[in-house]
N, C-alpha and C positions, 0 to 999 in steps of 0.2 A: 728716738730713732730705733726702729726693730732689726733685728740682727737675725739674718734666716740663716739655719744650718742645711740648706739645699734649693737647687736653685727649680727643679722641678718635683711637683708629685700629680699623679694622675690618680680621681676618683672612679670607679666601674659602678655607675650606677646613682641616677638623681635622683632619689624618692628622698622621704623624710632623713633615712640614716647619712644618704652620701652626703647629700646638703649641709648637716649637718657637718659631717663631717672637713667639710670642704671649707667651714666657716673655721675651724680653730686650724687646718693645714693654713692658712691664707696669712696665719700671725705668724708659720716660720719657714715656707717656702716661697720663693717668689715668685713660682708662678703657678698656678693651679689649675687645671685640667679637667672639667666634669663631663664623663660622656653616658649617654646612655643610648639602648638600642630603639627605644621609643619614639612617635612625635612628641616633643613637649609642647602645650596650645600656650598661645599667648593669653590666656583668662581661666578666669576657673572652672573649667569643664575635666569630668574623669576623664581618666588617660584608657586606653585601651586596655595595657599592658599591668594595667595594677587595678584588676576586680573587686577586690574588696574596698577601692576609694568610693563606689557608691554607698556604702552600707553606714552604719551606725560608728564614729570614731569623735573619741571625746579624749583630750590630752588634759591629764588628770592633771592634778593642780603640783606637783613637784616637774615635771615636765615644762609646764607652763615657767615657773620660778626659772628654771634653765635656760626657755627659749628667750625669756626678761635679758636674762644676763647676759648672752650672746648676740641680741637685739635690742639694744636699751629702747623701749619706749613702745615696741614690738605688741604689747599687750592692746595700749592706747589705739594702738594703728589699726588692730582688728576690729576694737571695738566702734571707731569711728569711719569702719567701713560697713557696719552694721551687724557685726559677728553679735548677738546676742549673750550676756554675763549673766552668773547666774551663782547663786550660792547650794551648793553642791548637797546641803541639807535640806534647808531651808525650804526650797526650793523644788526639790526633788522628790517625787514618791517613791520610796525603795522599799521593795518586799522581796526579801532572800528569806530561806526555808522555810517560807511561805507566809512571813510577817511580815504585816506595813512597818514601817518602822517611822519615828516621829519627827517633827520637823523643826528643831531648832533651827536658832542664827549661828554657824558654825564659824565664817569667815574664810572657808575655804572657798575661794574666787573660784569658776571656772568659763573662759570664754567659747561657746558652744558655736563653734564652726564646724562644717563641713570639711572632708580630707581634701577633695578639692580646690577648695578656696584659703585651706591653711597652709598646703607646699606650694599652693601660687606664690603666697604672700612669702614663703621661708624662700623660695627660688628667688621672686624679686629681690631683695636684702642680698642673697648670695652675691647675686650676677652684679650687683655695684659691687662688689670688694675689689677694691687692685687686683689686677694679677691674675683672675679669678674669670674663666671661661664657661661656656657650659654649651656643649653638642651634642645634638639630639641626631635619633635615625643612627648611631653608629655602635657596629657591634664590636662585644670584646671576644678574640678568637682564643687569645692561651699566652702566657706569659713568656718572657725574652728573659734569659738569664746570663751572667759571666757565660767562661769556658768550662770552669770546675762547676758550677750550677750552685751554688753555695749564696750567690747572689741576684735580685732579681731586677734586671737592668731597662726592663719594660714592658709593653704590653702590645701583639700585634692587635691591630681591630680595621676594620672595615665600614667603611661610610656608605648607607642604603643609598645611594646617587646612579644614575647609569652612568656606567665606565669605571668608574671605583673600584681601585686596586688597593690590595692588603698593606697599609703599612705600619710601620713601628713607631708607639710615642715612647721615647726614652724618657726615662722616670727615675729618678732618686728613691723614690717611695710610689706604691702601688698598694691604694685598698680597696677592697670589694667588697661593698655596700648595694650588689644583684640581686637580694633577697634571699629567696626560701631557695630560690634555682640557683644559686649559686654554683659557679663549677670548683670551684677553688679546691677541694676535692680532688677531684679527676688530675687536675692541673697540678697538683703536687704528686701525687702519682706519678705521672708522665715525669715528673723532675728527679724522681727517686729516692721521694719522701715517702712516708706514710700516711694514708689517708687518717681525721681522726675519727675515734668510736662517735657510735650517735647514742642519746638517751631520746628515744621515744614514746609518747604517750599518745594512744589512739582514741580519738571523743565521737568519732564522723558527726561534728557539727556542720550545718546547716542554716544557710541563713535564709531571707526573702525580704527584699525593704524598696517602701513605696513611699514616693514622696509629694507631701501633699500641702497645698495652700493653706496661712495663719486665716484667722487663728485653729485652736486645737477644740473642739467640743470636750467641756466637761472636766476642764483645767482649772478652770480661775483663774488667779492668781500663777501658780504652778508654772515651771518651764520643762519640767521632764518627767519622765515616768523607768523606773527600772525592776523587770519582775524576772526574777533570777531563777532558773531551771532548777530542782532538787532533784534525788533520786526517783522518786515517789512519783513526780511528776516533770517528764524532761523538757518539758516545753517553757517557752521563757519569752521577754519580748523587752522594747525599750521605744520610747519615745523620744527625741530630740530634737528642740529648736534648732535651726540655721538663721545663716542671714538671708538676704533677700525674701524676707515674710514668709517664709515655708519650715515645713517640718517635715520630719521623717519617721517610718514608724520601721524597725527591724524585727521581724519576729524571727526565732530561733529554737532549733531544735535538737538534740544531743542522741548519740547513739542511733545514727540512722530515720530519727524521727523529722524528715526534711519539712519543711512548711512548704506548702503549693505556691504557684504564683500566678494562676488563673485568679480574677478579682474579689469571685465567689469562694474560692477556697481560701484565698489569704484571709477573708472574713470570717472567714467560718472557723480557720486556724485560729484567731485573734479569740474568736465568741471562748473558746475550749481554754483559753489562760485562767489561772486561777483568780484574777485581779480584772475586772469589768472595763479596766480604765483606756486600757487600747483600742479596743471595739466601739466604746462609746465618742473614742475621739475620731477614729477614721468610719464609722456606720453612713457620717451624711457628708462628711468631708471632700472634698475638689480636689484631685489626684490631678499629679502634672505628670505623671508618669506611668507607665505601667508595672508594675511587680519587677525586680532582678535579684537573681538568686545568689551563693555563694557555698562553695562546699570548703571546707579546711579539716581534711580526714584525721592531721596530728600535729603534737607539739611535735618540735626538734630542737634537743640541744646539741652540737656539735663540740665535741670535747678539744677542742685545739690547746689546750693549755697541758692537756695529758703528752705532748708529741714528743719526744724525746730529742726532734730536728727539727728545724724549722730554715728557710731561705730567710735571707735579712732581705730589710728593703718590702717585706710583701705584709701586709695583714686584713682581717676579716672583722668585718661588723655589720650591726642591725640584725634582720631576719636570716644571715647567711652563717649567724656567728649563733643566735637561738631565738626562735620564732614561739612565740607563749599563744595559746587560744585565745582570740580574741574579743571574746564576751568579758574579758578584766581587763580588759583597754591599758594595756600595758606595755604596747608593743611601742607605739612614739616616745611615751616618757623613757623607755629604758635605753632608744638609740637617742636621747639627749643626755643621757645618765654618761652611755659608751662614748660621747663625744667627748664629753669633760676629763675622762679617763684620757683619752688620746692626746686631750692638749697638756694636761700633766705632765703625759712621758716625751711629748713636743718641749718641754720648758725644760728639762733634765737634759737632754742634747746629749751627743750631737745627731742622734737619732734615735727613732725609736728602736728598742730589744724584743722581737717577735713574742718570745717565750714570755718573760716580764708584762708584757703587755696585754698579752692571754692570761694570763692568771689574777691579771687586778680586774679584766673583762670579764671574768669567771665569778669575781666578790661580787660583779654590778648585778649580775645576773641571778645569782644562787637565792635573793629572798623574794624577785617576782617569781620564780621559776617553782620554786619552795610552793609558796601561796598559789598557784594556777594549777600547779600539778596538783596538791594537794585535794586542792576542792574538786578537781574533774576525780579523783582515787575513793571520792566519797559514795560514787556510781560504782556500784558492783559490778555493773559489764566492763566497766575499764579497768584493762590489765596493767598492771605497774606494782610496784616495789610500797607493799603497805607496811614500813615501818613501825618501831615504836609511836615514834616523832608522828606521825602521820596519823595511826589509831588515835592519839589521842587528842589532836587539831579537831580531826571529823567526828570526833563525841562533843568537845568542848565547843566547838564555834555553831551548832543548831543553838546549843544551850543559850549561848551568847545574845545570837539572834531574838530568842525567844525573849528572853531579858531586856534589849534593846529594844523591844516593842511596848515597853513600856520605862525606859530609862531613856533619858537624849542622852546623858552621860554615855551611856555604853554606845548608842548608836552611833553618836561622832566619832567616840576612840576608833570602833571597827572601820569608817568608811576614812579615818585619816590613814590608817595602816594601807587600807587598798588603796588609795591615792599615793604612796610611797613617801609618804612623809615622814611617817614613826611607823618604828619598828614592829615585827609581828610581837616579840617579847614582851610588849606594852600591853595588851591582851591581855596579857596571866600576869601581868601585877598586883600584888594582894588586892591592893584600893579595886582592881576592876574584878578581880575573882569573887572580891566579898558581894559587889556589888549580883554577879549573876545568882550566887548561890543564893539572895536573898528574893533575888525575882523567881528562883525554882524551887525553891523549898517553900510552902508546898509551887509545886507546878503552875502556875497562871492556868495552864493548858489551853486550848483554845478558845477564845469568846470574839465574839459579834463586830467588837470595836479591833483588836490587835491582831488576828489571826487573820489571812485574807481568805475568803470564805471560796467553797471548790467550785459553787456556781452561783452566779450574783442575776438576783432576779432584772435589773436593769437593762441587763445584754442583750434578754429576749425580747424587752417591749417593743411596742411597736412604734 
């Protein structure tokens, strides 16, 4: 029998984080509340309100182990809706700092759905939970506190309905899962807290992603393609299966270097990649769509753990708590990281401790935030804090790279650490240091077979 320590909490906000979230409140509140200001569609089609669900989103394989756990069987279910699996090595063509890198059997699963069709599937699961509501069209205005304001006793919002007047859901607990717009901010201001500091990193990426009917030209075997921006050359791109027979191709661009979304120019953006592979799959390829673009000018961490005050009753997560670039597809796995966090201090009772709760939020965060920030600091236009710690990541991980291009050994270590499975530390473990220094000494340097070449005679033919 489950034992709740409150009989109401209200989620602000359905996307991946709230959902989530709404999944571990459900085991100790009784009643659960999820609204958002959006239409939610009954199928899987992008939302208005959240532009980046068209583009390129891959829930690395420690995300995936999460949503298993909180949806037993949940893997199965995608896959048997046609979500396409794929071994994340294996499987995949990856050329970071400008190496292919090899293609072991790794065993890191990954089910290759679309953002669309994977918060369908996480909403569906949601909205069966006891207890467990979810209201679309309804905005959140600003929070309800006690009298001393020490506590936060609900949330006004407003239903987009004609005639629809502002009222209060009273709430035990209120979290805010609005994303990057979060007001939560503002909203503690207004209560006579202090807003917290931001750590910011400025990349002005860019995206442009067009989606086009299976199969993919010049794959094989193959389910994906990932060609990773360097300094040298900001431009990057990624291919990936969906379900429903179609693929997607994202190309992206760092520091201002936007990709077009005229048809002729996404081509001709794709021809200019270091790696032939995108061009040659979308050149003859059957587009279901036109070109859609996406701007994301900066990371943001919001320091809420630093606050010296915090209301009880209130707390923040997903993109509203820190929002990482998302060319390291790390944004989903980390708000299923922060859900596991939440249901931890849900099992401690008799609620959660704001403060407490931000700073174990703060450990979930610190080694993607680490690894994103780091690599966007390896670009000399971006401005940020180049550490020790940091110089010496952005020397050792090309090296790494280079090494991986002819080691599967190195190349699975590095791409399980980006998948958040093992640690970055794991990296500089003698066993894997001896192994780079034996692939750089001397230098491989560039050759024919492991290096990806700046322009591949292929792209041009006819």
């Amino acid at each position: 029998m489950t034992t709740h320590i409150g009989h109401r909490t209200v989620v602000l906000g359905a996307g991946i984080a709230g959902l989530l979230a709404a999944r571990v409140l459900s085991e100790a509140y009784s009643q659960v509340i999820v609204v958002d200001h959006d239409h939610l569609p009954a199928n899987a089609v992008p939302r208005r309100c959240v532009p980046q669900g068209r583009h390129t989103h891959v829930l690395i394989e420690r995300g995936q182990q999460v949503l298993e756990e909180l949806f037993p069987g949940f893997t199965a279910e995608l896959i048997g809706q046609g979500a396409p699996t794929l071994d994340n090595v294996r499987d995949v063509r990856w050329c970071l700092s400008g190496y292919r890198f090899p293609q072991p059997k790794s065993g890191m699963t990954v089910v290759s759905a679309s953002r669309p069709f994977l918060e369908d599937r996480v909403r569906a699961r949601v909205s069966e939970l006891p207890g467990v509501t979810i209201v679309d069209r309804c905005e959140s205005l600003g929070l309800v506190t006690a009298p001393n304001r020490h506590r936060v006793t609900g949330v006004r919002v407003v239903r987009h309905a004609d005639g629809s007047a502002e009222e209060v859901l009273d709430a035990d607990l209120i979290v805010d899962a609005t994303g990057r717009g979060s007001r939560a901010p503002r909203w503690l201001t207004e209560l006579g807290f202090e807003q917290p500091a931001e750590d910011k990193v400025h990349v002005g990426l860019g995206y442009a992603t067009r989606i086009y009917r299976a199969p993919a030209a010049g794959l094989g075997s193959d389910l994906g393609v990932v060609i990773g921006p360097t300094p040298d050359a900001p431009r990057g791109g990624a291919l990936q299966m969906l379900e429903g027979d179609r693929f997607l191709v994202t190309l992206m661009g760092m520091l201002g270097d936007y990709p077009p979304t005229d048809p002729d120019g996404f081509l001709d953006f794709a021809r200019s990649l270091r790696l032939p592979d995108l061009c040659v799959a979308i050149r003859g390829a059957d587009p279901i769509e036109q070109p859609r673009s996406f701007r994301f000018p900066a990371s943001i961490r919001r320091r809420y753990e630093r606050l010296a005050r915090l209301p009880a009753g209130f707390l923040v997560t997903g993109d509203g708590f820190c929002s990482f670039n998302p060319i390291y597809a790390q944004g989903m796995t980390v708000a299923a990281l922060e859900a596991i966090t939440l249901r931890r201090h849900l099992n401690r009772g008799p609620e959660p401790d704001a403060r407490a709760f931000f700073r174990d939020m703060s450990k979930v965060v610190d080694v993607p935030w680490r690894l994103s920030v780091g690599a966007d600091l390896a670009f000399p236009e971006v401005v940020g804090d180049r550490n020790l710690g940091v110089r010496i990541a952005n020397a050792y991980i090309p090296r790494l790279h280079a090494a991986a291009a002819h080691d599967p050994v190195l190349a699975t270590a590095f791409l399980r650490v980006a998948a958040l499975i093992d640690r970055p530390e794991r990296l500089m473990s003698p066993g894997n240091m001896l192994r780079v220094l034996r692939q750089n000494l001397p230098h491989p340097g560039p050759t024919a077979r492991h290096r990806a070449p700046d322009q591949a005679s292929e792209v041009n033919a006819p």
